[in-house]
N, C-alpha and C positions, 0 to 999 in steps of 0.2 A: 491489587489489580484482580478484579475477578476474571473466569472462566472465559467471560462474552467478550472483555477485551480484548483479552489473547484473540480470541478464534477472530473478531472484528478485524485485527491490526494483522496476522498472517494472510485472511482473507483480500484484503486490501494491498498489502507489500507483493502478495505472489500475483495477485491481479487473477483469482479465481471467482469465476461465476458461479451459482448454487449445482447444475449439474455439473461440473466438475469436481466441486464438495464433494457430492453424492457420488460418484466413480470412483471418485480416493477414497471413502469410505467403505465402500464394495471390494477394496484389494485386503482390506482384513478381516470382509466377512460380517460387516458391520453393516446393516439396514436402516438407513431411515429418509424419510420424503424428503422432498422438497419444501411443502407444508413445513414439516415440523420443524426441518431447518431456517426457512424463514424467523421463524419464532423465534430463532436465537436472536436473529441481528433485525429484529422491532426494538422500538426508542420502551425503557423499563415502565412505562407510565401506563404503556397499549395493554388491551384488557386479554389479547392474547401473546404478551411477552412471555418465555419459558427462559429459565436459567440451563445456561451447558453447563451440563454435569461432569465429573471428571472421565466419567467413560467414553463418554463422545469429545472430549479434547483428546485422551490417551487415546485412542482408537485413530481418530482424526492424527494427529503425531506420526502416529506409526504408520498410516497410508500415505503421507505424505512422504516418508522417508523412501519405499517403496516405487513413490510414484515419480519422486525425483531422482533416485540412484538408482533406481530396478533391484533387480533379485540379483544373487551369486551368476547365475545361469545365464540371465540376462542383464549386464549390465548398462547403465546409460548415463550419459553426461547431464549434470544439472543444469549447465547452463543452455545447454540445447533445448530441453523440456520450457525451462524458463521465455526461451527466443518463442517457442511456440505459443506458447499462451498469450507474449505480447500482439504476434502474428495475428491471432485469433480476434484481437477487441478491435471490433469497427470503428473508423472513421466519422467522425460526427462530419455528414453532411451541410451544416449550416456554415462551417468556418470556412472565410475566406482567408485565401494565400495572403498576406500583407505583410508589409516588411515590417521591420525588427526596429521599435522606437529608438534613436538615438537624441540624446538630449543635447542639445546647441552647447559648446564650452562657449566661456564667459570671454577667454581672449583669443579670436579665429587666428589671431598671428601665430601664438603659441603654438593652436593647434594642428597645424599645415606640418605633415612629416616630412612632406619633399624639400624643405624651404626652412630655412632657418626667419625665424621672425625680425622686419627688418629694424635698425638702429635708435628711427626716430620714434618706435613705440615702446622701446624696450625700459624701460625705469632701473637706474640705478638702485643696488642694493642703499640702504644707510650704514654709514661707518658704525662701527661695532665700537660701544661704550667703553673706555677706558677702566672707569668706575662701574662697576654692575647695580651699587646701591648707593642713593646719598648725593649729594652734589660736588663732585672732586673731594671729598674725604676718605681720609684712610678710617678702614673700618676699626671697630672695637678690638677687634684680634691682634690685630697690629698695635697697639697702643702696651698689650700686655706682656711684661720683662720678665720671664720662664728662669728661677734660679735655681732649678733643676736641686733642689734640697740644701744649698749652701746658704749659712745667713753671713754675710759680709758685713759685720759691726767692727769700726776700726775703734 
């Protein structure tokens, strides 16, 4: 896994957008655009793709660390910082409120929780085979006499 997944697959699980990159990477003092970070997360084929090197992932790490726990002096809760970022990502305006597809069950009797399903739809289980193989014969195993090491020659 190269450099660009990492930084792709954190980018994406913590749900940070390029200036917030850039803000964590300012807590160790570390510079760089927006531009140039773009360039990291272009598909490898774009004529301005650039490879993350290990200084802007180690760099990138260590702001994160910072920007999720704070300093000794100031400390802070990770998951609070995490609530905020989610807080932060808009709404997509096109989605309509719509209920939650549920798929028909095959028998509505069964499925009624208030109500047991009534008598004349219910189907008997089938009796349970005496024999598991074979047509009423005793199996192979059965047939074999175990003389457990004794030959009995009279």
């Amino acid at each position: 896994m190269t450099n660009n997944d990492i930084f792709k697959k954190l980018r994406v699980a913590l749900m940070l957008r390029d200036d917030q990159i850039v803000e964590i990477l300012e807590l160790v003092d570390f510079r760089i655009s927006k531009s140039e970070l773009g360039a990291f997360f272009r598909d490898e084929k774009h004529e301005n793709y650039m490879e993350c090197g290990d200084q802007v992932l180690r760099n990138f790490l260590n702001g994160l660390v910072i920007h999720l726990r704070g300093t000794k002096e100031n400390p802070k809760n990770p998951n609070e910082v995490l609530a905020k970022h989610k807080a932060q990502i808009p709404k997509k305006e096109n989605t309509k409120d719509r209920p939650e597809f549920k798929a028909k069950p095959k028998d509505e009797e069964r499925s009624r929780g208030d109500q047991s399903p009534s008598k004349s739809a219910s189907a008997k289980k089938p009796a349970k085979k005496q024999f598991p193989k074979g047509n009423g014969k005793a199996s192979v195993v059965e047939k074999v006499k175990y003389n457990f090491g004794k030959n009995k020659k009279s």
